[in-house]
N, C-alpha and C positions, 0 to 999 in steps of 0.2 A: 230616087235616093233621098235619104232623110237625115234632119237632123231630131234625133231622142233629146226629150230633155226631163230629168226625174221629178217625176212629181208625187211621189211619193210621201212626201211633210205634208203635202196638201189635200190628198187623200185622205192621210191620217190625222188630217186638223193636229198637229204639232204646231200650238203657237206660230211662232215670230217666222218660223222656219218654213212652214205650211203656206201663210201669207206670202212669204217673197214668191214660193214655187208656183203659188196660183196665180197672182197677180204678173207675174213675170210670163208664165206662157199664156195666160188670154191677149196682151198684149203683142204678143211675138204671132199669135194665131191671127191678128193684122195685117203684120206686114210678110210674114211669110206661110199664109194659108196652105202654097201646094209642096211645102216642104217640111213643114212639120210632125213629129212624131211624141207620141207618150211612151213614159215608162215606168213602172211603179212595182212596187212588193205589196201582190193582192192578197192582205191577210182575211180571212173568214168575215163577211159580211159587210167588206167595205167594197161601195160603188164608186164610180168613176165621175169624175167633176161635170156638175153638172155645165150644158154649154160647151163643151170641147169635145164631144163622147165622138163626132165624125172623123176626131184627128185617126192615125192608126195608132193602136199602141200595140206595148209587147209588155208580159208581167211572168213574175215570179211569185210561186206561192209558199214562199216561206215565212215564218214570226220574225220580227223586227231583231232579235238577238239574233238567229241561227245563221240571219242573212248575211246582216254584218261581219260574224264571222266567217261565214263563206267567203264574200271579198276578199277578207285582210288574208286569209290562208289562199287564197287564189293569187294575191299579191304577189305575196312569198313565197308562191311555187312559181308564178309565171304561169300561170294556166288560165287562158284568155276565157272570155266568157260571149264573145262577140259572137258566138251563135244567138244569143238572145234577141240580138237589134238586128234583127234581117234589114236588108236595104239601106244600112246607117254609112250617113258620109261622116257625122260628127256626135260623139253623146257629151253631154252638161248633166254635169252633177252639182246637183241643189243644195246638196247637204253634205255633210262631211264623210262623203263615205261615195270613193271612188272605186269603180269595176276595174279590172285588168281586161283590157281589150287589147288585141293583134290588127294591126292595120287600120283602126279608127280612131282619130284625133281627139283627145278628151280638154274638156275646160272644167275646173273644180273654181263654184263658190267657197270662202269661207266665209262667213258672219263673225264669229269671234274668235276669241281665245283664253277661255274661263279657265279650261282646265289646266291651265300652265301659269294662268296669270292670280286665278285664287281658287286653287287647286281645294281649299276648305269649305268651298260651296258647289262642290260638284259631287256626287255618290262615287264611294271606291272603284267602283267597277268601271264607271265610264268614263273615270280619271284614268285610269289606268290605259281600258282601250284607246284613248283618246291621247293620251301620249305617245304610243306607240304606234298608230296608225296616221293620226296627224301628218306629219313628216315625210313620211312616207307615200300617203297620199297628191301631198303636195309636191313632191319629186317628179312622181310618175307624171300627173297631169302636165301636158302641153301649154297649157296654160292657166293663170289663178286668178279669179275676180273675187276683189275685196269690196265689203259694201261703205268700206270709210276708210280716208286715208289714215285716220289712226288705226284701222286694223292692217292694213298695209306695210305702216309702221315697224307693227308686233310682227307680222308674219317674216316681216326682213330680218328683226333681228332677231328672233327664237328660233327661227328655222334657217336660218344663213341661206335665203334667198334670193335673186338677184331685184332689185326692185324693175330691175326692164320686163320680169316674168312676171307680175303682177300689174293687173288694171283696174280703177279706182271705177265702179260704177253705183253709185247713190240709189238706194230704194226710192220710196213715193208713199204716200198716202193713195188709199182706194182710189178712184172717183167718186165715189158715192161718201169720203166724209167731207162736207160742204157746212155750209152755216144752214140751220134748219129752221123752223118757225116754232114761235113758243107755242102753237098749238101740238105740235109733234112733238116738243119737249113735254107737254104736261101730260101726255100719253103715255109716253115713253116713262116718267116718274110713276105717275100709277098704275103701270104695268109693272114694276119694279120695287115698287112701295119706295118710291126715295123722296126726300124733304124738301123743301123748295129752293133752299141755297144746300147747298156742299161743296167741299174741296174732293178732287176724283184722284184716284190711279186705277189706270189699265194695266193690268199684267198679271204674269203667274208669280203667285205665292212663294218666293223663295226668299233664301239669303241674301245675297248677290242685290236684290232690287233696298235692302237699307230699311225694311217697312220697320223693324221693333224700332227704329230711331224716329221714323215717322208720328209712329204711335208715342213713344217717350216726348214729343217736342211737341205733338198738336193737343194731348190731354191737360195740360194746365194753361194753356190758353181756349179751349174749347168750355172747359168749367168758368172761366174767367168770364165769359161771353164776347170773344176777340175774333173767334172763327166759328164759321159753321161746322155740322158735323159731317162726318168722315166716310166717302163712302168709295170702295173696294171689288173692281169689277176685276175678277178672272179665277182661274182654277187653283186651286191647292196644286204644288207646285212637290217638289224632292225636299228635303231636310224643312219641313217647316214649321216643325213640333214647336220651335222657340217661338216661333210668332205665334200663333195660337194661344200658348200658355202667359203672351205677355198680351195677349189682348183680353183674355181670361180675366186679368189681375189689375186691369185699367179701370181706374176709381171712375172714368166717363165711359166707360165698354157700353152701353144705352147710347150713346151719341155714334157711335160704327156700326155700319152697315155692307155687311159682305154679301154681294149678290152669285157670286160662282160665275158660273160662264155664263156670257151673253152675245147673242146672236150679232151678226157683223148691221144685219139691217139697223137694231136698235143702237147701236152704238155712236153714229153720230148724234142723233137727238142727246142721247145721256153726255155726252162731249161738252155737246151747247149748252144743255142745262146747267152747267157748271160753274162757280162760279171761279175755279180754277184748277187746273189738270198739276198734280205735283206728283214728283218724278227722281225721285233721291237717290238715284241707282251708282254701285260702284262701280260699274263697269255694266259699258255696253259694249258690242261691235256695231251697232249703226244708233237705235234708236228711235225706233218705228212707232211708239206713243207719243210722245208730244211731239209729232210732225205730225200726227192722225188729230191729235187737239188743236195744235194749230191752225192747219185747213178748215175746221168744225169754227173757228171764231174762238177759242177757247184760252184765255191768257195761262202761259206756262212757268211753272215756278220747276225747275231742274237742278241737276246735279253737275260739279262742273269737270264730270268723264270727259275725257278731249273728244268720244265721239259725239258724244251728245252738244257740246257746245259746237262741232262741226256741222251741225244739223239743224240745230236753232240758230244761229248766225248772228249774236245780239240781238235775238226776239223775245226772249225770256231772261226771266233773272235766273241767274244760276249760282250755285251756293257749294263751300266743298261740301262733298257725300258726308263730312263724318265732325262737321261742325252745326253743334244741334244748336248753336245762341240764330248763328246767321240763318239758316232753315225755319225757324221759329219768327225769327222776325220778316223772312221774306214770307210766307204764307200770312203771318197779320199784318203788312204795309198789304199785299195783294186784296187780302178778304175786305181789307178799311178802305183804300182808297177808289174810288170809284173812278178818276181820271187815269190811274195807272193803268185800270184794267181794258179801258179802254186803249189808252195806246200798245197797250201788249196787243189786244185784240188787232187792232190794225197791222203792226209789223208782223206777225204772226200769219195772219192772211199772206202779205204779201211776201215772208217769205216761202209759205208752205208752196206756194205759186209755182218757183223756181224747182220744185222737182214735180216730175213725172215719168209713170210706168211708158209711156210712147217713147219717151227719151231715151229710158232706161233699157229698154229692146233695142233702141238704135243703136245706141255703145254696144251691149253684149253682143247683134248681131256683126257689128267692128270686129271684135272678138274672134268670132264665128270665123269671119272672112280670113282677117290674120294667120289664125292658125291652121286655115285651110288651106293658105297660100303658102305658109313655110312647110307643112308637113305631106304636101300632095306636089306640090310643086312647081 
């Protein structure tokens, strides 16, 4: 008997989503090797994680829209789908988009809640599905793990439910982001074409992460010579035409460097190389880049989202998202003073310390247990 767990985001390298699903079942493949199971929506020429391929899995070959809508219409009929998970005692769902199963116990992650909370940075359509299903989804599951008590928060009070059905379990950083040696850093920069100091952000290109404010605040202190320049590791993201057009139009556009996607290998060395990871986001649900720079040695200058200060724990300076005097002068105290950076570096370490994916399998398999205890009995 198995428990499935969707790995799907991970499969699909779906950012932030991707990472918890993979990170979360190599772990769990740990502690519960003769019980685990994969499950995933095998679209055309996507393989299976490498490292887990011995689990069993079970997949469906549909596109990421058609699936979706499968579910939420199988929701709404009641028309179970638990032929798919032969042998399933439990399925976990990764991502927001829970099966309609008969007789198997389900546990739904959520990560956030953008599309209710700034419904103007999410595309019509999946605002839309995403309000609708939401809810819903979160009903039906047995139970719901949130990756922060501020999403916990949201989930009680937009979805009026009970906080006893909700379990707070904190992501991690990889293992593999560590402090790295400057020789791996200078590898890692000329493999990259990056400059010897920079200010970093990790992430996808959207609204929601604050970047035209980033770019507005770090350009006339960047020409001044107060900060290094700017450099921008992850994918072009949904509505990003404004950032683009204002990076366009930045009299220092020569000082920013957008590398697109980078490999997870590279990614700590580029962390370290840093002279500090900044992170102005409006809204997170957990906050999984500056805990990735933190563990890297990397002093963090953040936004002050309630999860994101849940996460750095007084180890970074944090500034509200939408005051550009304070972000402007916490990035030049950061890039000027070199005993600050160092003590960020240190409490940084030592709070990245305090989460792990081992941990983070133990609570969820808690989880596991609970709802196997109330719904089998």
């Amino acid at each position: 008997m198995a428990v499935y767990v969707d790995v799907s985001a991970a499969v699909h390298r779906r950012a932030g989503l991707g990472r918890y699903a993979e990170s979360l079942v190599r772990a769990l493949a740990l502690q519960i090797p003769d019980r685990l199971a994969l499950f995933y929506n095998r679209e055309h020429g996507i393989t299976p994680l490498d490292g887990v391929e011995r689990f069993p899995s079970a997949t469906v070959s549909l596109g990421y829209k058609p699936w979706r809508m499968a579910v939420w219409m199988g929701q709404l009929a009641r028309v179970s789908l638990h032929r798919l998970l032969p042998g399933a005692t439990l399925y976990h769902a990764t991502e927001h988009l829970l099966m309609p199963l008969k007789g198997i116990p389900t546990v739904l992650t959520i990560h956030d809640l953008i599309p209710q909370l700034l419904p103007q940075h999410h595309k019509p359509l999946n605002r839309w599905y995403l309000r609708w299903t939401m809810p819903l989804y979160c009903r039906r599951a047995d139970r719901v793990i949130a990756v922060s008590e501020a999403t916990r928060r949201d989930l009680a009070q937009l979805y009026d439910l009970p906080l006893s059905k909700i379990s707070v379990i904190h992501e991690a950083a990889a293992p593999h982001f560590e402090p790295t040696s400057p020789e791996l850093q200078a590898e890692a920069r000329a493999r990259h074409g990056l400059p010897e100091r920079y200010l970093l952000y990790v992430g996808t290109i959207e609204p929601r992460k604050n970047l035209e404010r980033l770019l507005r605040v770090w350009d006339p202190l960047y020409r001044a010579g107060e900060v290094p320049p700017l450099v921008l590791v992850g994918k072009r993201g949904w509505l990003a035409d404004g950032f683009y057009a204002a990076l366009e139009s930045l009299p220092a556009r020569d000082g920013v460097c957008l590398t697109g996607y980078v490999s997870d290998a590279d990614l700590p060395a580029i962390y370290g190389a840093a002279t500090a990871f900044v992170f102005p986001s409006l809204y997170e649900g957990f906050g999984l880049p500056p805990l990735e720079a933190m563990a890297c040695g990397t002093p963090v200058v953040c936004s002050t989202a309630p999860s994101l200060e849940e996460v750095v724990g007084g180890a970074a300076l944090c500034v509200e998202a939408e005051d550009d005097v304070g972000l402007g002068e916490a990035i030049r105290r950061v890039s000027s003073d070199s005993a600050l950076r160092e003590d960020l570096r240190a409490r940084g370490l030592a709070r990245a310390a305090g989460f792990s994916w081992a941990r983070a399998a133990r609570e969820t398999l808690d989880v596991y247990d609970h709802v196997l205890s109330n719904t089998l009995g």
